[in-house]
C-alpha positions as CSV (number, residue, x, y, z in Angstrom):
1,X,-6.7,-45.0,-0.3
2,X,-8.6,-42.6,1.5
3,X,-6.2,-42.1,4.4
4,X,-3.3,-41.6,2.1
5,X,-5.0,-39.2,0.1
6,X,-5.7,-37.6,3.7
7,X,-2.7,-38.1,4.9
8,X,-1.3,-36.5,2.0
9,X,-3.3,-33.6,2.3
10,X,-2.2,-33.1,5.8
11,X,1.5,-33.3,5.4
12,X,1.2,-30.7,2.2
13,X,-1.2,-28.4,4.3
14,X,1.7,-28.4,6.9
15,X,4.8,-27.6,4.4
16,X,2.5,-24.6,2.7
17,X,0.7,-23.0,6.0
18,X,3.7,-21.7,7.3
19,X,4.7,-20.2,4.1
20,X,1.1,-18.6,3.4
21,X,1.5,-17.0,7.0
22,X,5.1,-15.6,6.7
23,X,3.3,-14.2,3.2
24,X,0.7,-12.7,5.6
25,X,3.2,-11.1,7.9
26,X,5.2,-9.4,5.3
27,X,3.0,-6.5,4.4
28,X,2.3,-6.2,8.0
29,X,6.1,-6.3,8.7
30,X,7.1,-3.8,5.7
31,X,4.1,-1.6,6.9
32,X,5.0,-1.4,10.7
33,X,8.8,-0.9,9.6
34,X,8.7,1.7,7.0
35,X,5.3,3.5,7.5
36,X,3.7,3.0,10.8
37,X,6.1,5.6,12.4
38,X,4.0,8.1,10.6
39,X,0.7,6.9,9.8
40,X,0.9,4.4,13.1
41,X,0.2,0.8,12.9
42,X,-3.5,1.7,12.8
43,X,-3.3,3.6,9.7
44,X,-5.0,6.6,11.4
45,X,-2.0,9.2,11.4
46,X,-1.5,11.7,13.8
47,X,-3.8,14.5,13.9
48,X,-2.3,17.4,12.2
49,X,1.1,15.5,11.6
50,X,0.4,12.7,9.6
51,X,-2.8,12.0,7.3
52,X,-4.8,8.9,7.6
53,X,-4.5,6.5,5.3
54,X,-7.3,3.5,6.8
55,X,-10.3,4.2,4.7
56,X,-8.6,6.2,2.3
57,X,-6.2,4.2,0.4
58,X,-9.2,1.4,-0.5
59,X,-11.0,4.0,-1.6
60,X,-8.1,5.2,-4.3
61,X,-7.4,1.6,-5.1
62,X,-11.2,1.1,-6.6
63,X,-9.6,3.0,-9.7
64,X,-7.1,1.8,-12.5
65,X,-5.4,5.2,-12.2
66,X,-5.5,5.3,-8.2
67,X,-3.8,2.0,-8.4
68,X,-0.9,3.1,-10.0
69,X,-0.9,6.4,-8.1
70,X,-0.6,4.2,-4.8
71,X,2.3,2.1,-6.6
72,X,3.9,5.9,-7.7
73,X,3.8,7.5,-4.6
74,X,5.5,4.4,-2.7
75,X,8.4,4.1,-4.8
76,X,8.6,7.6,-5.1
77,X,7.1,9.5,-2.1
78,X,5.7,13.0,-2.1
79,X,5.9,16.4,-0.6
80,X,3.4,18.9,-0.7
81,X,0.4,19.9,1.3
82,X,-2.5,18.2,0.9
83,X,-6.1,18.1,2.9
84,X,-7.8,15.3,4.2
85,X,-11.0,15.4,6.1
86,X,-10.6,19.1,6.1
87,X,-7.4,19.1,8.1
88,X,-4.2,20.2,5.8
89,X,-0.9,18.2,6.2
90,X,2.2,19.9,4.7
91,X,5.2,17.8,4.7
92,X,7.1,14.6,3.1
93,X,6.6,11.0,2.6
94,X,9.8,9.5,1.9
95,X,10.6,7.0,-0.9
96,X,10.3,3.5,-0.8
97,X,11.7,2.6,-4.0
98,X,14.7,0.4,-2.2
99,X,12.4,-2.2,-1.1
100,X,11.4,-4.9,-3.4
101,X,8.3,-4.6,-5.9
102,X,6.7,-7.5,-3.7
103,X,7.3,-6.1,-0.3
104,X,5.6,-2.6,-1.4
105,X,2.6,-5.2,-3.0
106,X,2.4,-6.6,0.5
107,X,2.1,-3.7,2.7
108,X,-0.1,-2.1,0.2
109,X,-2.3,-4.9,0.3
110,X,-2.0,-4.5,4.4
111,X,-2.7,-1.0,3.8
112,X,-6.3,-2.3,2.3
113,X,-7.1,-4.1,5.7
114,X,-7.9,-0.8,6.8
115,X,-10.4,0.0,4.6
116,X,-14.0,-1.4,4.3
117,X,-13.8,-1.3,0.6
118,X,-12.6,-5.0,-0.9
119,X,-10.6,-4.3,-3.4
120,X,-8.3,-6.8,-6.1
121,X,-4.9,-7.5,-4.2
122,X,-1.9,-5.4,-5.5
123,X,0.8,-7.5,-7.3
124,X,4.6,-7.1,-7.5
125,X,4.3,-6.6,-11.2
126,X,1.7,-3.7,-10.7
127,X,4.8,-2.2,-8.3
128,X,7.2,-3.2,-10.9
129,X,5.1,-1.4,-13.9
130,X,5.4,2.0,-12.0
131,X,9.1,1.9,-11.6
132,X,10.8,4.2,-14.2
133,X,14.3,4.4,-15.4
134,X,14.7,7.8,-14.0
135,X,12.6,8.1,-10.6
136,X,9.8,11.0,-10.0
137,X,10.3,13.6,-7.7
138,X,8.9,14.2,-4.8
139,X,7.1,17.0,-6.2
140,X,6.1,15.3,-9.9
141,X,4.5,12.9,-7.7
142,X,2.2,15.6,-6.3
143,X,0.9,17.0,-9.2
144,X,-0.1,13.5,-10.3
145,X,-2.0,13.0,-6.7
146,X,-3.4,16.8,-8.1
147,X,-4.7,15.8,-11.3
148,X,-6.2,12.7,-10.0
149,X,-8.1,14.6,-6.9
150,X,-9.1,16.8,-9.1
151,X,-10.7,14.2,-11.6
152,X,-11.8,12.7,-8.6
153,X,-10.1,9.8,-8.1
154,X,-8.8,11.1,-5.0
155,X,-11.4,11.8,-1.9
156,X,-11.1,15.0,-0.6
Protein backbone atom coordinates (compact mmCIF):
# COMPACT_ATOMS: atom_id res chain seq x y z
CA UNK A 1 0.00 0.00 0.00
CA UNK A 2 2.67 2.31 0.96
CA UNK A 3 4.57 2.16 -2.29
CA UNK A 4 1.56 2.85 -4.35
CA UNK A 5 0.51 5.61 -2.33
CA UNK A 6 4.21 6.65 -3.09
CA UNK A 7 4.28 5.80 -6.26
CA UNK A 8 1.28 7.69 -6.75
CA UNK A 9 2.56 10.70 -5.29
CA UNK A 10 5.47 10.63 -7.54
CA UNK A 11 3.87 10.19 -10.89
CA UNK A 12 1.30 13.29 -9.79
CA UNK A 13 4.24 15.42 -8.49
CA UNK A 14 5.69 14.88 -12.04
CA UNK A 15 2.45 15.81 -14.22
CA UNK A 16 1.98 19.09 -11.85
CA UNK A 17 5.83 20.37 -11.46
CA UNK A 18 6.18 21.31 -14.80
CA UNK A 19 2.94 23.15 -14.86
CA UNK A 20 3.76 25.01 -11.44
CA UNK A 21 7.11 26.15 -13.16
CA UNK A 22 5.81 27.33 -16.61
CA UNK A 23 3.27 29.27 -13.87
CA UNK A 24 6.62 30.59 -12.41
CA UNK A 25 8.05 31.71 -15.75
CA UNK A 26 5.11 33.57 -16.95
CA UNK A 27 5.34 36.79 -14.91
CA UNK A 28 8.98 36.62 -15.45
CA UNK A 29 8.31 36.11 -19.24
CA UNK A 30 5.47 38.95 -19.40
CA UNK A 31 7.85 41.18 -17.27
CA UNK A 32 11.14 40.81 -19.36
CA UNK A 33 8.82 41.21 -22.68
CA UNK A 34 6.68 44.09 -21.98
CA UNK A 35 8.49 46.07 -19.15
CA UNK A 36 12.06 45.17 -18.71
CA UNK A 37 13.07 47.40 -21.79
CA UNK A 38 12.37 50.28 -19.43
CA UNK A 39 12.65 49.37 -16.00
CA UNK A 40 15.32 46.39 -16.97
CA UNK A 41 15.02 42.98 -15.82
CA UNK A 42 16.32 44.11 -12.43
CA UNK A 43 13.55 46.40 -11.80
CA UNK A 44 16.07 49.19 -11.15
CA UNK A 45 15.28 51.60 -14.21
CA UNK A 46 17.63 53.67 -15.70
CA UNK A 47 18.81 56.61 -13.92
CA UNK A 48 17.05 59.61 -15.11
CA UNK A 49 15.11 57.60 -17.84
CA UNK A 50 13.20 55.12 -16.29
CA UNK A 51 12.09 54.98 -12.42
CA UNK A 52 12.68 52.01 -10.27
CA UNK A 53 10.17 49.92 -9.53
CA UNK A 54 12.20 47.01 -7.14
CA UNK A 55 11.33 48.18 -3.68
CA UNK A 56 8.75 50.37 -4.70
CA UNK A 57 5.93 48.53 -6.15
CA UNK A 58 5.81 46.07 -2.71
CA UNK A 59 5.69 48.90 -0.88
CA UNK A 60 2.34 50.27 -2.89
CA UNK A 61 0.93 46.75 -2.82
CA UNK A 62 0.76 46.78 1.21
CA UNK A 63 -2.51 48.98 0.59
CA UNK A 64 -6.09 48.00 -0.71
CA UNK A 65 -5.95 51.18 -2.77
CA UNK A 66 -2.23 50.76 -3.98
CA UNK A 67 -3.33 47.43 -5.16
CA UNK A 68 -5.70 48.53 -7.46
CA UNK A 69 -3.55 51.50 -8.46
CA UNK A 70 -0.84 48.87 -9.58
CA UNK A 71 -3.78 46.86 -11.53
CA UNK A 72 -4.90 50.59 -13.08
CA UNK A 73 -1.84 51.79 -14.13
CA UNK A 74 -0.93 48.34 -16.04
CA UNK A 75 -3.92 48.14 -18.06
CA UNK A 76 -3.90 51.64 -18.56
CA UNK A 77 -0.35 53.23 -18.36
CA UNK A 78 0.51 56.73 -17.42
CA UNK A 79 2.17 59.92 -18.45
CA UNK A 80 3.27 62.52 -16.32
CA UNK A 81 6.19 63.46 -14.33
CA UNK A 82 6.63 62.04 -11.29
CA UNK A 83 9.71 61.88 -8.55
CA UNK A 84 11.28 58.98 -7.05
CA UNK A 85 14.07 59.07 -4.70
CA UNK A 86 14.41 62.67 -5.53
CA UNK A 87 15.11 62.20 -9.16
CA UNK A 88 12.00 63.41 -11.51
CA UNK A 89 11.04 61.14 -14.56
CA UNK A 90 8.81 62.89 -17.08
CA UNK A 91 7.50 60.59 -19.63
CA UNK A 92 5.05 57.53 -20.63
CA UNK A 93 4.33 54.01 -19.58
CA UNK A 94 2.47 52.43 -22.18
CA UNK A 95 -0.74 50.37 -21.72
CA UNK A 96 -0.95 46.86 -21.12
CA UNK A 97 -4.46 46.32 -21.29
CA UNK A 98 -4.09 43.69 -24.42
CA UNK A 99 -2.58 41.16 -22.33
CA UNK A 100 -4.65 38.86 -20.38
CA UNK A 101 -5.84 39.75 -16.66
CA UNK A 102 -3.56 36.65 -15.52
CA UNK A 103 -0.48 37.53 -17.41
CA UNK A 104 -0.52 41.22 -15.82
CA UNK A 105 -1.27 39.07 -12.23
CA UNK A 106 1.90 37.21 -13.01
CA UNK A 107 4.39 39.82 -13.77
CA UNK A 108 2.97 41.93 -11.06
CA UNK A 109 3.48 39.24 -8.70
CA UNK A 110 7.22 39.07 -10.42
CA UNK A 111 7.38 42.61 -9.91
CA UNK A 112 6.96 41.77 -5.93
CA UNK A 113 10.22 39.63 -6.09
CA UNK A 114 11.97 42.80 -6.08
CA UNK A 115 10.84 44.05 -3.07
CA UNK A 116 11.63 42.94 0.49
CA UNK A 117 8.12 43.49 1.57
CA UNK A 118 5.91 39.96 1.36
CA UNK A 119 2.93 40.91 0.18
CA UNK A 120 -0.63 38.64 -0.78
CA UNK A 121 -0.13 37.51 -4.51
CA UNK A 122 -2.11 39.52 -7.13
CA UNK A 123 -4.93 37.51 -8.83
CA UNK A 124 -6.35 37.72 -12.33
CA UNK A 125 -9.70 38.71 -10.93
CA UNK A 126 -7.99 41.76 -8.92
CA UNK A 127 -6.69 42.66 -12.81
CA UNK A 128 -9.99 41.85 -14.12
CA UNK A 129 -11.88 44.22 -11.37
CA UNK A 130 -9.89 47.26 -12.65
CA UNK A 131 -10.77 46.83 -16.24
CA UNK A 132 -13.56 49.43 -17.20
CA UNK A 133 -15.78 49.51 -20.13
CA UNK A 134 -14.28 52.70 -21.29
CA UNK A 135 -10.31 52.67 -20.52
CA UNK A 136 -8.54 55.62 -18.34
CA UNK A 137 -6.23 57.85 -19.93
CA UNK A 138 -2.97 58.12 -19.63
CA UNK A 139 -3.35 61.16 -17.78
CA UNK A 140 -6.63 60.08 -15.41
CA UNK A 141 -4.29 57.46 -14.37
CA UNK A 142 -1.98 60.13 -13.03
CA UNK A 143 -4.07 61.98 -10.95
CA UNK A 144 -5.09 58.79 -9.33
CA UNK A 145 -1.17 57.93 -8.69
CA UNK A 146 -1.56 61.89 -7.27
CA UNK A 147 -4.19 61.51 -4.92
CA UNK A 148 -2.83 58.36 -3.63
CA UNK A 149 0.91 59.93 -2.99
CA UNK A 150 -0.59 62.50 -1.59
CA UNK A 151 -2.67 60.33 0.95
CA UNK A 152 0.40 58.51 1.16
CA UNK A 153 -0.10 55.44 -0.28
CA UNK A 154 2.55 56.25 -2.68
CA UNK A 155 6.37 56.68 -1.31
CA UNK A 156 7.87 59.63 -2.38
Amino acid sequence: MRYWLAAWIAVVGLAVLPQLSRAADQGADTFNTYCAMCHQVTGLGLPGQFPRIAGRADQIARSAKGREYLCTLVLYGMTGKVTIDGNSFVGVMAPLGQLSDQDLAAALNHVMQFGKTKVRPFTAAEVKAQRRPTPLSLTEVYEIRSQLQTAGAIPP
